[in-house]
ROLUMLUM-750179 format. One record per residue (C-alpha): residue in one letter; x, y, z. Coordinates in steps of 0.1 Angstrom, whole numbers, padded with zeros to 4 digits, always signed. Example, Ala and Ser with C-alpha at 12.3 -4.5 7.8 and 13.67 -1.06 7.14 Angstrom:
% residues 2
a+0123-0045+0078
s+0137-0011+0071
***
This chain:
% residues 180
x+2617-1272+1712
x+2641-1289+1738
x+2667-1257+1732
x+2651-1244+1762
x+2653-1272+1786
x+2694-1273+1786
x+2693-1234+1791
x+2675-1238+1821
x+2690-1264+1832
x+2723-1249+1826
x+2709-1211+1840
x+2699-1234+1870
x+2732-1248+1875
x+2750-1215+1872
x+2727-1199+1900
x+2731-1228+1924
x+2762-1217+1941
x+2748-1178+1947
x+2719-1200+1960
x+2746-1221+1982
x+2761-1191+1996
x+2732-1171+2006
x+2729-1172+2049
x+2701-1196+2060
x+2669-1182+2070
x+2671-1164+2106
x+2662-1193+2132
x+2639-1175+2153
x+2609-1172+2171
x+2580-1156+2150
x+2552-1152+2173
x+2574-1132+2203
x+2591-1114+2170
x+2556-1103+2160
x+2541-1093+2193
x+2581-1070+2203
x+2574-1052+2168
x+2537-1046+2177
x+2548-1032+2214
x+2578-1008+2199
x+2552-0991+2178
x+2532-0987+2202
x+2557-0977+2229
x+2570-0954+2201
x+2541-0933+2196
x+2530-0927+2235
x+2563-0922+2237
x+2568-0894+2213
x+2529-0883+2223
x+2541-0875+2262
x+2572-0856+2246
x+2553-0838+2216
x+2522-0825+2243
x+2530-0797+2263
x+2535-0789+2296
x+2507-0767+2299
x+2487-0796+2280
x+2490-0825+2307
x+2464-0812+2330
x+2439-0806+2299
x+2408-0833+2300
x+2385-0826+2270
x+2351-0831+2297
x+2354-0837+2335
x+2345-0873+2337
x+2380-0883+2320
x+2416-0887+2324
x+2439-0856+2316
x+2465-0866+2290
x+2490-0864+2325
x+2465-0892+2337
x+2466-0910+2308
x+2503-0913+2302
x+2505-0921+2339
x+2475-0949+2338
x+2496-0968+2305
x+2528-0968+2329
x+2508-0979+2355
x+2495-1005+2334
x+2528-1016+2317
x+2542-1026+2352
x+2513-1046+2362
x+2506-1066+2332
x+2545-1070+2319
x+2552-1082+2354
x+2517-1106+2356
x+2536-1123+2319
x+2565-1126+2346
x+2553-1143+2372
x+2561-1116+2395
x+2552-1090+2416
x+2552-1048+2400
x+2586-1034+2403
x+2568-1000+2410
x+2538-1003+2435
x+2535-0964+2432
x+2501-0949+2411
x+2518-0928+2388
x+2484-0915+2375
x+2474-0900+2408
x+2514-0889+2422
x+2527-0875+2390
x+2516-0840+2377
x+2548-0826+2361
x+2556-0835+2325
x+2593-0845+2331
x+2584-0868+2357
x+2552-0888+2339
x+2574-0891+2305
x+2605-0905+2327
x+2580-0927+2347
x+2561-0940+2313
x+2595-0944+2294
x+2608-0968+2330
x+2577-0989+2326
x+2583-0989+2292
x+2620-1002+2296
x+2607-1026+2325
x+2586-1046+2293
x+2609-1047+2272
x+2633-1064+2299
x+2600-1092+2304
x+2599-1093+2262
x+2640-1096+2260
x+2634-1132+2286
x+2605-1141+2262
x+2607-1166+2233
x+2579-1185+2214
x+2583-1217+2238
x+2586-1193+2276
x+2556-1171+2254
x+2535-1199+2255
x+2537-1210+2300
x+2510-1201+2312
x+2506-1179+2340
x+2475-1165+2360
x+2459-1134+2346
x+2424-1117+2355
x+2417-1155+2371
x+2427-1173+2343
x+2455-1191+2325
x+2468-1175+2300
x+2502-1180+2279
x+2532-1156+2285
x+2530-1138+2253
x+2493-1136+2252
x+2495-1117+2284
x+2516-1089+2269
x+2496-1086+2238
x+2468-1079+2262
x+2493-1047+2273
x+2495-1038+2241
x+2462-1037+2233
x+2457-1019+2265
x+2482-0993+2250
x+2469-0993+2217
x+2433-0983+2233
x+2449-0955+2252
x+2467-0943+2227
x+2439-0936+2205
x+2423-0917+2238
x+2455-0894+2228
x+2452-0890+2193
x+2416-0875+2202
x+2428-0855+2232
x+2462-0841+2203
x+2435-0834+2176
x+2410-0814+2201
x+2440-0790+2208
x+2455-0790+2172
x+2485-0817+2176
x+2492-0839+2153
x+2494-0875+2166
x+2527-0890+2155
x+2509-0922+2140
x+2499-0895+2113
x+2536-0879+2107
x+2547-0906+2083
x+2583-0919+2080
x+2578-0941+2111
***
């Protein structure tokens, strides 16, 4: 019966030098890590929805009352400006409404993927300890960070408007492609 216990004490000093050599766990800043990932994949399917819809698609609105999918790509840029720039401190870089100037398809999709790049310039400033300032948002203080998961909720929620508006006109969404 105390066979064993050299073994593994001897297997446990033979694997303390791999152990010893292995890099330290990444230093980092889990919360703003958490809340980038959840705003790439987000960005990543509006971003291959605007490219994967038609041209002849952006004006389409499946009943009157809403936003076309041109309107609705144009709203979520609109949105990305003001709400990454309200985690900033700052005023919009664009003050123009995208969802009412923009009708043609190349336009909206380089519009959308600016806002877009304009986020991920207020994420890339962003750590867990700038995440959590506060700053004033709808008449409140909220932290940094919990200001742009409110824009990617905001994103998420229009994004699902286009998975309904792609499946009405026989598109699959590219949350539903796999090997993403």
């Amino acid at each position: 019966m105390t066979r064993p216990l050299p073994l593994l004490l001897a297997g446990v000093l033979l694997a303390a030098p791999a152990f010893a050599q292995a890099p330290p766990a990444p230093e980092g800043h889990p919360m703003t890590a958490a809340a980038k990932g959840q705003f790439a994949m987000v960005k990543n399917y509006i971003t291959k929805s605007a490219e994967k819809v038609g041209e002849d698609l952006y004006g389409f609105k499946p009943t009157p009352e809403v936003r076309s999918f041109g309107q609705l790509f144009g709203h979520i840029a609109n949105a990305n400006y003001m709400i990454c720039s309200r985690a900033m401190g700052e005023k919009p870089p664009s003050a123009e409404d995208i969802e009412k100037t923009k009708s043609a398809k190349a336009d909206i999709v380089k519009a959308l993927a600016d806002s877009f790049a304009y986020c991920d310039g207020v994420f890339a400033k962003m750590d867990d300890k700038t995440g959590a300032e506060p700053v004033d948002f709808f008449r409140q203080k909220q932290p940094r960070l919990a200001v742009l998961q409110f824009n990617t909720a905001h994103d998420f929620e229009h994004y699902g408007n286009l998975v309904t508006y792609m499946r009405l006109k026989g598109i699959v969404p590219p949350s539903s492609e796999g090997g993403m």
